[in-house]
Short mmCIF file of the C-alpha atoms (twelve columns), coordinates in Angstrom:
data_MODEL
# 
_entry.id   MODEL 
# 
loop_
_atom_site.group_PDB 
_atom_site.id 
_atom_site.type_symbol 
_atom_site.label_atom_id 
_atom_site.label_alt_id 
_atom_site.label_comp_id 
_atom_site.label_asym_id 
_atom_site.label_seq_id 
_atom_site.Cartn_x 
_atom_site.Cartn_y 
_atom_site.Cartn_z 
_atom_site.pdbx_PDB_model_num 
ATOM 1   C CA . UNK A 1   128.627 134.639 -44.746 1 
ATOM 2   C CA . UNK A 2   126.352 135.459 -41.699 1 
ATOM 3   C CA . UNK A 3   125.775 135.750 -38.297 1 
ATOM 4   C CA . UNK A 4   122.153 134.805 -36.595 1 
ATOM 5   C CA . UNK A 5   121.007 137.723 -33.614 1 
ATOM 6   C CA . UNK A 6   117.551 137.955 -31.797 1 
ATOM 7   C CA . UNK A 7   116.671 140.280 -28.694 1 
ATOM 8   C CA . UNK A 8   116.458 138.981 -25.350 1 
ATOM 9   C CA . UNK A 9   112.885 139.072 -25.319 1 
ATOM 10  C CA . UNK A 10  112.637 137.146 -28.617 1 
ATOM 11  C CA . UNK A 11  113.032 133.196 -29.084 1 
ATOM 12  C CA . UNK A 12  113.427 133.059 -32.719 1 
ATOM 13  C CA . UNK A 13  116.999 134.576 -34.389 1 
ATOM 14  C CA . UNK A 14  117.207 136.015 -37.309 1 
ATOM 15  C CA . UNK A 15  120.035 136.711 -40.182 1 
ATOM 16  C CA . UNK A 16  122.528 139.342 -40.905 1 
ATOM 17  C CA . UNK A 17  124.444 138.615 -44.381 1 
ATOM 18  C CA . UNK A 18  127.697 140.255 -45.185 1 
ATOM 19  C CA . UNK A 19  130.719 139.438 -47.329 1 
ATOM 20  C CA . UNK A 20  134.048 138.095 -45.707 1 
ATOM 21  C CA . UNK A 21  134.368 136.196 -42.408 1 
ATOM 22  C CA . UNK A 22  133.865 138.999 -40.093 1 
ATOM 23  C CA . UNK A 23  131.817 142.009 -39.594 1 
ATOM 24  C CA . UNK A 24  131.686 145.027 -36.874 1 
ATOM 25  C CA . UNK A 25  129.439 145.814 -34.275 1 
ATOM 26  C CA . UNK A 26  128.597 149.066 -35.726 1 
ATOM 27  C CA . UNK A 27  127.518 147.254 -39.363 1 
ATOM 28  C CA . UNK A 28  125.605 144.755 -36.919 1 
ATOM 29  C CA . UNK A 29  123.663 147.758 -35.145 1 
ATOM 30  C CA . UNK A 30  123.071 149.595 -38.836 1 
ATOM 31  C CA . UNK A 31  121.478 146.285 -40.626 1 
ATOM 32  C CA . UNK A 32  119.225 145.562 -36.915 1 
ATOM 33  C CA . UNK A 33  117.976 149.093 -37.533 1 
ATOM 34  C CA . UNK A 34  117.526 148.687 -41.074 1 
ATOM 35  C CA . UNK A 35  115.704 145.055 -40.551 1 
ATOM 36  C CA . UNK A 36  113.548 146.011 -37.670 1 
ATOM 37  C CA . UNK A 37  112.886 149.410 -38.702 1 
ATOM 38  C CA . UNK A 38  113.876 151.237 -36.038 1 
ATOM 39  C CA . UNK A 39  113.786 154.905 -35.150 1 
ATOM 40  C CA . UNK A 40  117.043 156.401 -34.389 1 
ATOM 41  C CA . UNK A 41  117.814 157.518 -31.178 1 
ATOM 42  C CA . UNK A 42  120.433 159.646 -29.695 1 
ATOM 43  C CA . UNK A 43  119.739 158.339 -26.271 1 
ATOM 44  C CA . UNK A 44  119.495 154.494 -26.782 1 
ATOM 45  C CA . UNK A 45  122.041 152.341 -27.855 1 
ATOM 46  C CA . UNK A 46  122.253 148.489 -29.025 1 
ATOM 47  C CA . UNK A 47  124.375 146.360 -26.535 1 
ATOM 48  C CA . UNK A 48  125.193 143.123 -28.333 1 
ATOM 49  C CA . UNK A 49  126.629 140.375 -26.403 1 
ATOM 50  C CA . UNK A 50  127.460 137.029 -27.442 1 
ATOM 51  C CA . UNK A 51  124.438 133.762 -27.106 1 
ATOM 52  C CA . UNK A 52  127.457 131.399 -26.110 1 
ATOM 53  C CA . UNK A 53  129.568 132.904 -23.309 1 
ATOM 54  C CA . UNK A 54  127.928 136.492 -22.879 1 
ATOM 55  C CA . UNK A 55  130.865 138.245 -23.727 1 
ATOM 56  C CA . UNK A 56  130.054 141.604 -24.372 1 
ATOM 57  C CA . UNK A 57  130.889 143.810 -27.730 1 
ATOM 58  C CA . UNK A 58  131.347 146.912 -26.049 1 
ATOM 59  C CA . UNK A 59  133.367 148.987 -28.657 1 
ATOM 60  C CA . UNK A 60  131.535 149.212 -32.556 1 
ATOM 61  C CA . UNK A 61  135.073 148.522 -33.903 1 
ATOM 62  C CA . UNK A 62  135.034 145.104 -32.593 1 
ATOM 63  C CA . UNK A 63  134.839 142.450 -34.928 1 
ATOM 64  C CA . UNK A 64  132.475 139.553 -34.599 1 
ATOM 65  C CA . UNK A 65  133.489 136.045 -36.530 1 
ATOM 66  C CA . UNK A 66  130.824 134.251 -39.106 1 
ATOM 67  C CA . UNK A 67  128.616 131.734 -37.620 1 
ATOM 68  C CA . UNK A 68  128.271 133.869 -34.203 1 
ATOM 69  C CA . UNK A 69  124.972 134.000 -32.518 1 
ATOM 70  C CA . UNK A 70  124.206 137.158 -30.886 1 
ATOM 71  C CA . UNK A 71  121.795 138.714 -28.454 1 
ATOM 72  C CA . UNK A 72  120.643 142.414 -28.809 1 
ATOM 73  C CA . UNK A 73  119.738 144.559 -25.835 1 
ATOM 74  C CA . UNK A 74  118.311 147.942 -25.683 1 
ATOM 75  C CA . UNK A 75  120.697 150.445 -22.970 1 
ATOM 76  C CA . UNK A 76  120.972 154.074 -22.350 1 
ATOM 77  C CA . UNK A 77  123.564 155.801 -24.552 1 
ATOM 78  C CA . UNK A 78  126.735 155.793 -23.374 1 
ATOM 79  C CA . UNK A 79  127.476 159.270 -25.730 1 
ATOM 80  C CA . UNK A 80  124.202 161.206 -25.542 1 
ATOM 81  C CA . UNK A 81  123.547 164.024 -27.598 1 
ATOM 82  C CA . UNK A 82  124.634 167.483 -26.765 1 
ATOM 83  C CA . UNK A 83  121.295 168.612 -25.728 1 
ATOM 84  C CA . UNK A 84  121.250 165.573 -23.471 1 
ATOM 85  C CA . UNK A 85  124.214 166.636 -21.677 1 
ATOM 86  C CA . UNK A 86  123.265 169.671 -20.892 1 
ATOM 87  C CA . UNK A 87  120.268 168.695 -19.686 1 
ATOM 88  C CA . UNK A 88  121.882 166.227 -17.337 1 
ATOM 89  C CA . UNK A 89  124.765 168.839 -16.483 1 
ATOM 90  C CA . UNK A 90  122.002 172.182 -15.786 1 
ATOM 91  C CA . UNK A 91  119.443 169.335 -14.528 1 
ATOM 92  C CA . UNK A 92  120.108 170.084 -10.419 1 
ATOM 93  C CA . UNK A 93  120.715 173.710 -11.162 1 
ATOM 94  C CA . UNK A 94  117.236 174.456 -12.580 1 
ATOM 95  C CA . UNK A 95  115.409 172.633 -9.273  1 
ATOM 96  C CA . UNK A 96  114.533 174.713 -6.895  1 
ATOM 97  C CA . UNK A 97  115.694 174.054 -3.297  1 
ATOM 98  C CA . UNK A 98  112.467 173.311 -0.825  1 
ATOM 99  C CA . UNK A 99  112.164 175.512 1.758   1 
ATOM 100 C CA . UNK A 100 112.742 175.093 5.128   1 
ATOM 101 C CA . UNK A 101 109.968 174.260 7.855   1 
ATOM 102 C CA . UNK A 102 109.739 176.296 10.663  1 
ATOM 103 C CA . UNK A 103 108.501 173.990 13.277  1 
ATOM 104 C CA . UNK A 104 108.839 177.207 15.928  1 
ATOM 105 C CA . UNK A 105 105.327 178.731 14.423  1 
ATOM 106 C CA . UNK A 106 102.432 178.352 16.449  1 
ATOM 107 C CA . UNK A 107 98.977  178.066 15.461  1 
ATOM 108 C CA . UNK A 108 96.950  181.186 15.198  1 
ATOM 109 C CA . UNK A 109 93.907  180.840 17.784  1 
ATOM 110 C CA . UNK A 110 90.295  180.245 15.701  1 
ATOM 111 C CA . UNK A 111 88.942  183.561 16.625  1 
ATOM 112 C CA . UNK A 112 92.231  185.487 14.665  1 
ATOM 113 C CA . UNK A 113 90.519  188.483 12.809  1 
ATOM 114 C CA . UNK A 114 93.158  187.935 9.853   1 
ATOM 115 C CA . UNK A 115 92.322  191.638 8.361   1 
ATOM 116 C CA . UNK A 116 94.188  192.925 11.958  1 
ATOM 117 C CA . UNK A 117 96.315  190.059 12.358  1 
ATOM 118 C CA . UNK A 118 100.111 192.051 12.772  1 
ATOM 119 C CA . UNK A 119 102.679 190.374 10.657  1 
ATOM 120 C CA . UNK A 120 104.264 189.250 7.552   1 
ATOM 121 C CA . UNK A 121 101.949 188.341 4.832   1 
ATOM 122 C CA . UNK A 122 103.838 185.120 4.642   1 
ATOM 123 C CA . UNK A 123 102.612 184.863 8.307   1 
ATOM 124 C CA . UNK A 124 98.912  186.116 7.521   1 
ATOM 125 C CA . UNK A 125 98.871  183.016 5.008   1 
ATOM 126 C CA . UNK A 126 100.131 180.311 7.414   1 
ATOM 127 C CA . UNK A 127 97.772  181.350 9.881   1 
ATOM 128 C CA . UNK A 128 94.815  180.882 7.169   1 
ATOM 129 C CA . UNK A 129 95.715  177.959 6.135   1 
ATOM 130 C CA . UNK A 130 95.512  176.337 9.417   1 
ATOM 131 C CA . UNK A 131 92.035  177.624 10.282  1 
ATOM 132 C CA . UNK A 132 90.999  176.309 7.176   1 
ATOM 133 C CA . UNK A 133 91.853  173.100 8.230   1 
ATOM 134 C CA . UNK A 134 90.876  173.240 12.081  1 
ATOM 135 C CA . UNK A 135 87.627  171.932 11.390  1 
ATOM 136 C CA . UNK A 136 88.919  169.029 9.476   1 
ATOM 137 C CA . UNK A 137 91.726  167.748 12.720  1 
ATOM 138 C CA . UNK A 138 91.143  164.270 14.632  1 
ATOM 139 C CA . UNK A 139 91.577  164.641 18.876  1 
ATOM 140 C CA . UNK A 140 92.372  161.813 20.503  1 
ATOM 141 C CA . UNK A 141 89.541  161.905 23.217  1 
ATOM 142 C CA . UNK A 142 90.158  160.348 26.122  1 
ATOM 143 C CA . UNK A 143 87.194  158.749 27.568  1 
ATOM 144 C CA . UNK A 144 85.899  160.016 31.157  1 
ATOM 145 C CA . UNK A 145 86.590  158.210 33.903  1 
ATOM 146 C CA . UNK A 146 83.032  158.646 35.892  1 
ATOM 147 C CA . UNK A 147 83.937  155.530 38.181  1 
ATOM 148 C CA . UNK A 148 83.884  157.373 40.955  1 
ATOM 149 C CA . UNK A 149 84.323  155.730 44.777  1 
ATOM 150 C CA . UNK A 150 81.605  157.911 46.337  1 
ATOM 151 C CA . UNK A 151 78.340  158.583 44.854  1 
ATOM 152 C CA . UNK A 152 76.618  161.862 44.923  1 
ATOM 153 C CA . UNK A 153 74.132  162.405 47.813  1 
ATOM 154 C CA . UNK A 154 71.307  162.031 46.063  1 
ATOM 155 C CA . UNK A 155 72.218  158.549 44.761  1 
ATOM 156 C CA . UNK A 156 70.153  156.183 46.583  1 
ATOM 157 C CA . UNK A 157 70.923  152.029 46.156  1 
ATOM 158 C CA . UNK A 158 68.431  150.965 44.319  1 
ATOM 159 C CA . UNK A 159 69.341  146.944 45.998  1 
ATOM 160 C CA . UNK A 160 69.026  148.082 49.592  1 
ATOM 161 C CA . UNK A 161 67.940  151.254 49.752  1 
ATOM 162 C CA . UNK A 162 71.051  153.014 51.494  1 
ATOM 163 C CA . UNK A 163 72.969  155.859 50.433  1 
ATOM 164 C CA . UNK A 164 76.491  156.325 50.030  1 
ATOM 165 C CA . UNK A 165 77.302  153.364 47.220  1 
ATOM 166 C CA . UNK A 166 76.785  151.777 44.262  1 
ATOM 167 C CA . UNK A 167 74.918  149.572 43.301  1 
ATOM 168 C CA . UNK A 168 77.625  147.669 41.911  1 
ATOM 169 C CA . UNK A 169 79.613  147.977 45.577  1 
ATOM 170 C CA . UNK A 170 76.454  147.345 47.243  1 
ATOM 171 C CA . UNK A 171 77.041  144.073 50.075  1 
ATOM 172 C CA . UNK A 172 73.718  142.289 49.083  1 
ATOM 173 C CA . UNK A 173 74.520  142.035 45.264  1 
ATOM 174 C CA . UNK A 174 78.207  140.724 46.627  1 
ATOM 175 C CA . UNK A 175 76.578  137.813 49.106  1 
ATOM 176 C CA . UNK A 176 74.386  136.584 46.256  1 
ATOM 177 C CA . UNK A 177 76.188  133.507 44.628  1 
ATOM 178 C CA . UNK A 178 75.008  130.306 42.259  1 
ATOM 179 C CA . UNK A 179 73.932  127.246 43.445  1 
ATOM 180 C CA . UNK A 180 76.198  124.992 41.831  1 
ATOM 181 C CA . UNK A 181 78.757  127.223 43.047  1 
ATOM 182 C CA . UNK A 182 79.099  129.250 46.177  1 
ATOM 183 C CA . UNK A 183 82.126  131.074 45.857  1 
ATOM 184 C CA . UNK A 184 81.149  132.685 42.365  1 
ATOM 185 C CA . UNK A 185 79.494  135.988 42.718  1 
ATOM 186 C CA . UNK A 186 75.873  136.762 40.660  1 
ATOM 187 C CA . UNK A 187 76.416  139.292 38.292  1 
ATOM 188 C CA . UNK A 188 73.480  141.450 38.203  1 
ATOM 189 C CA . UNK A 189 70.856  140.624 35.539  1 
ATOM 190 C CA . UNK A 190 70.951  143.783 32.856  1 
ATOM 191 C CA . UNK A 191 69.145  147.091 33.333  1 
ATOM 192 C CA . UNK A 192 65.189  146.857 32.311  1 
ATOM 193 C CA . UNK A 193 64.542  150.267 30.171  1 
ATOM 194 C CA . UNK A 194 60.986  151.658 29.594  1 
ATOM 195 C CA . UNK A 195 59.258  149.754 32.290  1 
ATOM 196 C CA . UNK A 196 58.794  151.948 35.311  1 
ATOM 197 C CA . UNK A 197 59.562  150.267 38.390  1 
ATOM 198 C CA . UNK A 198 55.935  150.739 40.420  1 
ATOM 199 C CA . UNK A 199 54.163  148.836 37.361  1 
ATOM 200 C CA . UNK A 200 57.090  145.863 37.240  1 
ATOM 201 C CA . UNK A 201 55.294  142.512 38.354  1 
ATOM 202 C CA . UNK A 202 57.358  139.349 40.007  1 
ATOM 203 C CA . UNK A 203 56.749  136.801 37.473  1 
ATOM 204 C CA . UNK A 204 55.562  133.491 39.058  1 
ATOM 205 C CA . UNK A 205 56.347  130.008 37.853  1 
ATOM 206 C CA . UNK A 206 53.795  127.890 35.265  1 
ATOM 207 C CA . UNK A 207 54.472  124.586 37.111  1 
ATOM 208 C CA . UNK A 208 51.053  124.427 37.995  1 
ATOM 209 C CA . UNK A 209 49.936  124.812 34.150  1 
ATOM 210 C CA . UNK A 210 52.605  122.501 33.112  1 
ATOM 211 C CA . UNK A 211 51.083  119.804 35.606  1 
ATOM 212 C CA . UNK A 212 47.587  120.554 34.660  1 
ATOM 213 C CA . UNK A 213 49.213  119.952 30.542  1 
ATOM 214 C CA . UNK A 214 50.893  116.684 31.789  1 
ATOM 215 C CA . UNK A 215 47.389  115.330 33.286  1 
ATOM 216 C CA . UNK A 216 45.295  115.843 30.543  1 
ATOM 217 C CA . UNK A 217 48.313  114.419 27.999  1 
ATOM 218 C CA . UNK A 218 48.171  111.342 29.709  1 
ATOM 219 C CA . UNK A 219 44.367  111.056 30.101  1 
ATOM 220 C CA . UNK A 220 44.020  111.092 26.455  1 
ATOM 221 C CA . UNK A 221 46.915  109.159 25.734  1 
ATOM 222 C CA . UNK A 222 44.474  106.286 26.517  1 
ATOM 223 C CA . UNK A 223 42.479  107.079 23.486  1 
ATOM 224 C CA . UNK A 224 44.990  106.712 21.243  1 
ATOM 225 C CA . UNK A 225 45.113  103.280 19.154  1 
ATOM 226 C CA . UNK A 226 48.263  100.700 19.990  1 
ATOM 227 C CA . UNK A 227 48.394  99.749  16.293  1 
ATOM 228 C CA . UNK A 228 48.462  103.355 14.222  1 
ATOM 229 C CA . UNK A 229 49.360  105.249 17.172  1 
ATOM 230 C CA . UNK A 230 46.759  108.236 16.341  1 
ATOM 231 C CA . UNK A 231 43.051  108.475 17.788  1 
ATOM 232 C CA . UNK A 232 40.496  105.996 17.468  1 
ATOM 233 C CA . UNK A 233 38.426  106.361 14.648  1 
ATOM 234 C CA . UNK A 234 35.032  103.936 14.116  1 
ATOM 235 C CA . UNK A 235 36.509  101.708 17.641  1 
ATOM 236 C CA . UNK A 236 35.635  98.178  17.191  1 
ATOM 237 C CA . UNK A 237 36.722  95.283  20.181  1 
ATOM 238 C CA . UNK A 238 37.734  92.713  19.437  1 
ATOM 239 C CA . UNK A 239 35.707  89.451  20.710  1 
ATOM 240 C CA . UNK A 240 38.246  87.423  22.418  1 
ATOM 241 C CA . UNK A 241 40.191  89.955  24.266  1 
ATOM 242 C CA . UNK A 242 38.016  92.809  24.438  1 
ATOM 243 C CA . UNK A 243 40.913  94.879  23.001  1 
ATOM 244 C CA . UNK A 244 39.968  98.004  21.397  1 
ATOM 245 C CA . UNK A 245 41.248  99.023  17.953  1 
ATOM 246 C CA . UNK A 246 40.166  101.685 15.231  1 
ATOM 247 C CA . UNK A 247 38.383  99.370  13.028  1 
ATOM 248 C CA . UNK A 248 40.734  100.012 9.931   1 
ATOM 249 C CA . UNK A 249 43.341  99.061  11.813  1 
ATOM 250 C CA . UNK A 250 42.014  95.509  12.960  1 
ATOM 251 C CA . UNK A 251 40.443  94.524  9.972   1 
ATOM 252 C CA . UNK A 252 44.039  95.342  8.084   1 
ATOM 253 C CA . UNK A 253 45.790  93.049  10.676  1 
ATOM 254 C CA . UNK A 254 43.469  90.447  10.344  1 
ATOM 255 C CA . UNK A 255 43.755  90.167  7.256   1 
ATOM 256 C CA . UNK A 256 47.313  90.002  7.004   1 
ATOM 257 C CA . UNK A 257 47.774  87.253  9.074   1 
ATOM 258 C CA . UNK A 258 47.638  83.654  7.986   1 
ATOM 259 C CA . UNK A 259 44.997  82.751  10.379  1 
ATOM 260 C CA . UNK A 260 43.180  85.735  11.106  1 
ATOM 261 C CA . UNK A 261 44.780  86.386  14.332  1 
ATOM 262 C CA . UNK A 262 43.790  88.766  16.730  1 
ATOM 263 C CA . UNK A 263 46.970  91.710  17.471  1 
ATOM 264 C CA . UNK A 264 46.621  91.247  20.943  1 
ATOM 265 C CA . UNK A 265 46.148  87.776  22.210  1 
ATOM 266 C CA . UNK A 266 46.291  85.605  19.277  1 
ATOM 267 C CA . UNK A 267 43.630  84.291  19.032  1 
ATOM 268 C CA . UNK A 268 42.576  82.483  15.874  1 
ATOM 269 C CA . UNK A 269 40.220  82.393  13.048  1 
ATOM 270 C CA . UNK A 270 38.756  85.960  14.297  1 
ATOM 271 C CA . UNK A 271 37.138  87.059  11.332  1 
ATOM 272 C CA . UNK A 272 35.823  91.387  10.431  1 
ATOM 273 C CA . UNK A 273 32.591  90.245  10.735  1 
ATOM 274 C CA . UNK A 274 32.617  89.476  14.218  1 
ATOM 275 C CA . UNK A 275 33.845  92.767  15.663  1 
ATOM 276 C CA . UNK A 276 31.796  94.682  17.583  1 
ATOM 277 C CA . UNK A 277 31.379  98.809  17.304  1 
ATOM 278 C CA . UNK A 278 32.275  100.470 20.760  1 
ATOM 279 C CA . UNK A 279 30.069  103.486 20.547  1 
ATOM 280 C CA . UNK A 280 30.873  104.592 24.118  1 
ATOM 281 C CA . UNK A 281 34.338  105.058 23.460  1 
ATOM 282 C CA . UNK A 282 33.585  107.108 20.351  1 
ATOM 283 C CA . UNK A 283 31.503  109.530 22.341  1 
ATOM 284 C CA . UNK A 284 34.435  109.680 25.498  1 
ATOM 285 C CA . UNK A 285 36.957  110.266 21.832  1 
ATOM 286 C CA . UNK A 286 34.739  113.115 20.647  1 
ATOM 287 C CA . UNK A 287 34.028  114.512 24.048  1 
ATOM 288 C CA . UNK A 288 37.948  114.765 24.927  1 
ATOM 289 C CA . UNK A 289 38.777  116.313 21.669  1 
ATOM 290 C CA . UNK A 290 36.466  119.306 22.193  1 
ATOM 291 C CA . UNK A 291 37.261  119.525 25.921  1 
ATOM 292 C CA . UNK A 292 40.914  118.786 25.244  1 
ATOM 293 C CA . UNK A 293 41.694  119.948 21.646  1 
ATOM 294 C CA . UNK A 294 45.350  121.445 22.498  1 
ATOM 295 C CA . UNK A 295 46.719  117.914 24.047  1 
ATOM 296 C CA . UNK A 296 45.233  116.038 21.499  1 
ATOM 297 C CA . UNK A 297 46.659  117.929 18.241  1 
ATOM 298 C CA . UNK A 298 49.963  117.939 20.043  1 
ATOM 299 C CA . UNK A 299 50.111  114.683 20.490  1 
ATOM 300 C CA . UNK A 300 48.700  113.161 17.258  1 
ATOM 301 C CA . UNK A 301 50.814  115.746 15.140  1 
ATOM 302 C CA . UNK A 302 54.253  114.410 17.051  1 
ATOM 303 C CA . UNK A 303 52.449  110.663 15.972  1 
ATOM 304 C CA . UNK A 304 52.878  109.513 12.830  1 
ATOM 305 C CA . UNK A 305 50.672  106.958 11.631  1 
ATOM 306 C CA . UNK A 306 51.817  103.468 10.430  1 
ATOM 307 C CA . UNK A 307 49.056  100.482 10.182  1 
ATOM 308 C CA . UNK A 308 52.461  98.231  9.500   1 
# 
């Protein structure tokens, strides 16, 4: 006969064989120990339950049918040893009781010459173990509070020139407001460093560069080419409609149409051959670019050119 156990950790059982159709607990523990090779232990016991209905074998006299699958658990003793009790029974005897704190002790001062210090030795120790530590202490420093109402008499607004305020009170930074809207106040702009005030300049406005940049952009805009959109190179005109072209350019376009039409007007059956170098506008090109080389690299580099 034979019952089947495992542990609750395992997923396979295993066997126990005996002779008749029941066996105890106990012979169940001594053939687990014997299989698994188990130390003994005074201080851990086998609990075996049952797989089917977890009742519980607590007593080793119990008797377990054939054909009964088990589960095996590990648990404290229930009898420990005799050294065991009385090391459970002595156990809160042999620990000693803490102390009390006395919260009533004050700390001793940082200059405390501890050779002189009158007192206990148990007080002489307290007292230098808390200046060993002073240096190592977090304060919660409260930040001052220099907002004061009244300035000192030497502080002089540096917005209108008048003592007794601050700047930040003064009435002229208060009556400055945004255009787009009146009723907000201007916060002031934030504190130049490292600049003294008698070398500061007023800082004037670059329209009149920016006009003198939009003039010449639009002077040599007119000697760019309508077809690659960059500056003329070897200008040609055309013969019908005087049209001027980089001469790349027109003889591409000619040649892509059916009829050798001219880009501008049409015109038919206008062959390369018949164009006609414009050497005046190649010196006014070259002349602008030296005169005008910053206009002229900005605006071809923003180009891109496309004889399509």
């Amino acid at each position: 006969m034979s019952i089947r156990y495992k542990f609750k950790s395992e997923n396979i059982f295993s066997q126990i064989l005996f002779d008749g159709i029941y066996i105890s607990v106990a012979d169940i523990k001594k053939e687990i120990y014997k299989q698994r090779k188990l130390g003994r232990s005074e201080n851990v016991d086998l609990m075996i339950s049952n797989a089917s209905n977890n009742e519980k074998y607590i007593e080793d006299d119990c008797l377990v049918p054939k054909n009964t699958s088990v589960i095996v658990m590990r648990v404290p003793s229930a009898n420990p040893s005799g050294k065991t009790k009385k090391f459970i029974k002595n156990y809160s005897q042999e620990v000693p009781q803490a102390a009390p704190i006395n919260t009533t002790k004050t700390f001793a001062p940082v200059s405390t010459n501890l050779l002189t210090m009158k007192g206990t030795e148990e007080d002489k120790i307290f007292a230098m173990m808390m200046q060993s530590t002073l240096d190592y202490q977090t304060y919660q420093i409260q930040p001052q509070n220099n907002n004061f109402s009244v300035p000192p008499s030497t502080y002089i607004c540096r917005k209108c020139h008048i003592p007794g305020h601050f700047i930040r009170n003064c009435t002229l930074v208060l009556k400055q407001t945004y255009r787009y809207d009146p009723k907000a106040p201007r916060k002031e702009s934030k504190k130049m460093t490292g600049i003294p005030m008698s070398m500061r300049n007023k800082t004037e406005s670059n329209q009149q560069v920016y006009s003198k940049e939009v003039e010449s952009f639009q002077i040599t805009k007119n000697l760019f080419c309508s077809i690659c959109k960059d500056i003329f190179r070897n200008p040609v005109t055309m013969p019908c409609c005087k049209t001027i072209y980089c001469n790349e350019c027109a003889v591409i376009k000619l040649l892509e149409s059916d009829d050798s039409n001219c880009p501008k007007c049409d015109e038919k059956f206008i062959f390369p051959g018949m164009l006609d170098d414009d050497n005046e506008m190649k010196k006014i090109v070259e002349k602008s670019q030296k005169a005008n080389g910053s206009s002229f690299i900005k605006y071809n580099n923003a180009s891109t050119r496309s004889v399509a």
